[in-house]
C-alpha positions, -999 to +999 in steps of 0.1 A: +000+000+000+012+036-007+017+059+021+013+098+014+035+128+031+030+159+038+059+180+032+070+212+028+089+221-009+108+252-017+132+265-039+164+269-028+163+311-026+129+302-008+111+325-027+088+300-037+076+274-009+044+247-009+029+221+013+022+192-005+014+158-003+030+132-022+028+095-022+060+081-006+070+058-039+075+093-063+111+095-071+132+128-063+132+132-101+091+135-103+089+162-073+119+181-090+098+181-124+066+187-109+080+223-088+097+232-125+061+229-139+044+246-114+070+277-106+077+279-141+116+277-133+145+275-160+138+247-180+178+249-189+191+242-154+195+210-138+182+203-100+192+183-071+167+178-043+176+181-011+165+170+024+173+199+042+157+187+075+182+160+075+206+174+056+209+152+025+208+150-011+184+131-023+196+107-054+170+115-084+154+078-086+151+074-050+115+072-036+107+099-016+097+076+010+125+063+019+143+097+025+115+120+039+097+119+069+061+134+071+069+172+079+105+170+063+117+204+045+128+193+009+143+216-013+151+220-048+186+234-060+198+241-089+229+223-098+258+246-102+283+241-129+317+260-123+332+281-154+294+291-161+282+324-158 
């Protein structure tokens, strides 16, 4: 049976910041692309999410699940890429 969180995702600036619910077996991957939809951030940027309650990042195909705990702060960073400006 799949077990839903609640959790709190934000963007990394925290200018943008939602309670959602999610079931636990969505990968890292599917909450990064569903805040990219939904705050219309740069499609030409990669992401990392991170745990920030526990202080982790959270490997893209992992379920959230596994990682999260109802309540946890996750938060999605953009991946920075040194020589870029």
């Amino acid at each position: 049976m799949t077990e839903n969180l609640k959790l709190v995702i934000r963007t990394a600036d925290q200018s943008r910041k939602a309670q959602v619910e999610v079931e636990s077996i969505q990968s890292a991957s599917q909450l990064i692309q569903a805040a990219v939809d939904n705050w219309k951030l740069p499609t030409d940027t990669d992401y990392t999410l991170v745990n920030v309650t526990r202080g982790v990042t959270v490997p893209a195909s992992q379920p959230v699940g596994s990682i999260a705990d109802p309540g946890d702060v996750l938060e999605v960073q953009p991946v920075l890429v040194a020589g870029q400006q």
